[in-house]
C-alpha angles and dihedrals in degrees: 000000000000118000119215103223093160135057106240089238100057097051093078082057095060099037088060102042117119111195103022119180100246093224089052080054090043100053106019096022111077114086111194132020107216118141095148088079136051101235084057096058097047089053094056094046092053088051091042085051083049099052081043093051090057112122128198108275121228076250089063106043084050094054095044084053093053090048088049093047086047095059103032091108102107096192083071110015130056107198118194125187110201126170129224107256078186144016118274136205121209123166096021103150082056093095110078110193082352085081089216144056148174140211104260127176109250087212106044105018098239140113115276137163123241106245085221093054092058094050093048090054087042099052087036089052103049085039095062090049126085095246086076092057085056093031117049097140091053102058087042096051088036096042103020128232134271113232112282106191096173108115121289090011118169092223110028094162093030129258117264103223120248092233132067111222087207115200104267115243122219112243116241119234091015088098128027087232139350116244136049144180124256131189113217105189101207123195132203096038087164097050086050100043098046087052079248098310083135130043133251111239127184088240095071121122118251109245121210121232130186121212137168126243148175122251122179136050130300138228109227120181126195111197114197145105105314095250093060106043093067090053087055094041088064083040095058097035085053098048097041095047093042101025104028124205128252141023123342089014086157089065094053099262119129092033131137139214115235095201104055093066106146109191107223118264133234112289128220127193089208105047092050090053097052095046093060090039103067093032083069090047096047098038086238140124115268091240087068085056095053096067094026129119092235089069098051086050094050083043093053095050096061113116100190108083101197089064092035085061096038094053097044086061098053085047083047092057103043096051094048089049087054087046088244099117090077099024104033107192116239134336104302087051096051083041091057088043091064091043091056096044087045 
């Protein structure tokens, strides 16, 4: 039996909406709930393929440049790049009849982590480990205390911890975009649906499930005095590359890998601007600017020779992170190059 989850008025708006927020679509989106006919099925997987099909706004890579720029004081921020060595879910029980969900900034429409969630894995995580056992102290100054209000207790009203688990942002352009699909074959749909009444059997059919999940890298930021925050960066690499984060870690989803850490790069007010900028102007992904020939010509124009030096080394950077600065990709590329060297 089909379930109305839309009024009929509203469902013109969001088929004709051209930039929708995917967790408006995840948890307001979905119609009608059917998934005892074909045709219902089918309906779910194309809006599950629409909110997958969903890229970064201009909105959002400003904002991700504010948030970097933010947090760029190292005498007070620790900023850590890591990319995904799987797929994660986070956020999955979000999605009401949608059977599926995703943490999505409110503000800006895309993935995030919960700051709280990566504090949670990391403690876990230590605590687990047998540096807590010789080091106490360490985890209670590092994580805080809950209230302990029994007689002669260290921490009667509880102990604040010395480190910020900040959210952790998606990186713009490491994906091409960040969520997928993911099938998830589930067996045993009887066993789990009767709370264990009947039992699992190894004949049961395999049951397809589609899920969303987060591909890309992640922007993560510790905010703390300088002498701890390198003591919580090794925590947090360690806990995200062996324990994951996120739902089905057992499987291998939600996991990091150490070694792909990328420190972040210089930022530069004026060079994000303009990239978004022209990308408007020029109906193109902020990425294309980047490399482009319009840049190097904005870039050139620029009177004011503290700013000309700062953002050429930002565009430095980021083409040297992408392996362009050697190499630079086609003619308006080679074009910028000389610009720049110019």
């Amino acid at each position: 039996m089909a379930t109305q989850l839309m009024r009929t008025a509203l469902r013109p708006l969001y088929r004709a909406a051209n930039e929708a927020h995917p967790g408006l679509l995840i948890q307001r989106g979905y119609p009608v709930y059917d998934q005892d006919t074909e045709e219902g099925r089918e309906a779910k997987t194309r809006h599950l393929q629409r909110i997958c099909g969903i890229t970064p706004t201009p909105f959002y890579h400003n904002a991700y440049q504010r948030w970097r720029a933010a947090t760029a004081d190292t005498m007070r921020f620790c900023q850590i790049e890591l990319a995904l060595e799987s797929r994660l879910f986070i956020g999955l029980t979000g999605g009401g009849m949608l059977e599926t969900g995703c943490a999505i900034s409110h503000s800006y429409g895309m993935p995030y982590i919960p700051g709280s969630s990566v504090k949670g894995v990391v403690r876990a995580h230590v605590c687990a480990s047998p540096f807590a056992g010789q080091h106490p102290e360490v985890i209670t100054e590092l994580f805080g205390a809950a209230a302990d209000p029994t007689p002669d207790a260290s921490y009667p009203q509880g102990l604040s911890g010395l480190v910020t688990f900040h959210d952790a942002w998606w990186v713009p352009g490491s994906a091409e975009r960040p969520l997928v699909e993911e099938i998830v074959t589930t067996h045993h749909s009887d066993y789990y649906g009767n709370e264990g009444r009947r039992p699992a059997t190894d004949f049961d059919s395999p049951i397809p499930n589609a899920q969303i999940a987060v591909q890309g890298n992640f922007l993560f930021v510790l905010e703390g005095p300088p002498a701890w925050l390198d003591l919580a960066e090794q925590m947090l690499i360690a806990a995200l590359s062996q324990r994951g984060i996120g739902a089905k870690t057992r499987t291998g989803y939600g996991l990091f890998d150490s070694d792909c850490k990328t420190p972040a790069g210089p930022v530069c007010a004026w060079v994000e601007d303009t990239l978004v900028h022209l990308a408007q102007q020029n109906k193109t992904k902020p990425e294309e600017v980047l490399r482009s020939k319009g840049l190097a010509a904005k870039w050139a124009a620029l009177t004011d020779a503290a700013l000309k030096a700062e953002a050429l080394e930002v565009i430095r950077s980021r083409w040297q992170a992408a392996g362009w600065w050697e190499e630079p990709p086609g003619k308006s590329a080679k074009r910028a190059r000389d610009i720049y060297d110019g």
